[in-house]
N, C-alpha and C positions, 0 to 999 in steps of 0.2 A: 814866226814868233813875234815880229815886232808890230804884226797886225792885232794880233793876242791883246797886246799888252794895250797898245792904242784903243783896242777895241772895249777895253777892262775898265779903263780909267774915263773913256766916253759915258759905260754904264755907269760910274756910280758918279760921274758929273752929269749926267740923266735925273738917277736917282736922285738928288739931291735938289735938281728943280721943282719934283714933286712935292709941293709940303706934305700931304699926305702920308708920306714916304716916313718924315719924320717924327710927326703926327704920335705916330703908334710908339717911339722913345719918350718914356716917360722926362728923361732927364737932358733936353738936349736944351738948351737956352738960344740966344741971340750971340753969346760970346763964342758957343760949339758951332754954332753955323761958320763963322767967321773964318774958325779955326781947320775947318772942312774945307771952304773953298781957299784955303792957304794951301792946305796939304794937296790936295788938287794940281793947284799952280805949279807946286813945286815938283809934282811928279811929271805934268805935263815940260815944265823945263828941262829936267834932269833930260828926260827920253830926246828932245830935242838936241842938247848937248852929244846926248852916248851918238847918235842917228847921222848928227854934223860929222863927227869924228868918224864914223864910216863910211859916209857916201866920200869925206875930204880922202881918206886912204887909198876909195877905192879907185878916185882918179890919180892918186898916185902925190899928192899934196902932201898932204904928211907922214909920217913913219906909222906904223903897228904898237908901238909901244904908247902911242899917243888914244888908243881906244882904251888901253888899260886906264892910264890917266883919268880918262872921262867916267870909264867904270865907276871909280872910286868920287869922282864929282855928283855922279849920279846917286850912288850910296850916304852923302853924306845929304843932299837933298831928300831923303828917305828918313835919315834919321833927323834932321833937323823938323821935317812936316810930323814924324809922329814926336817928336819931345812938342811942338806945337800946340798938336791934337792933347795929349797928357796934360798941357799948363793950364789947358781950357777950362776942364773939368776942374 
């Protein structure tokens, strides 16, 4: 699963090197690019966050209740990259 999602977020930080890619959006400015490689960062943080929290549990560093934690650090990184994405436009 966490290859998936690495792997998800690699493609459309791919895509997004393409101009071409974006080319074909009729409505994408200089300020939506901006706001794209925000949302990006902020998902590649989040995963880093949830990933720390589990490799730390799995050597026994910190408790189980502390991935739930990150869960929600991660979620709030989600919703803050798409209100982001939203202000752009």
């Amino acid at each position: 699963m966490p290859m998936m999602v690495w792997a998800m977020f690699f493609g459309l930080t791919l895509l997004g090197r393409d101009p071409g890619f974006f080319a074909r959006m009729k409505h994408f400015s200089p300020a939506d690019w901006k706001a794209w490689a925000e949302f990006t960062t902020l998902m590649g943080l989040g995963l880093i966050v949830v990933f720390s929290m589990v490799i730390l549990y799995n050597v026994g560093a910190i408790p189980g209740e502390w991935i739930g934690y990150s869960a929600w650090i991660f979620l709030a990184f989600v919703f803050l990259g798409i209100y982001r994405l939203a202000k752009a436009k």
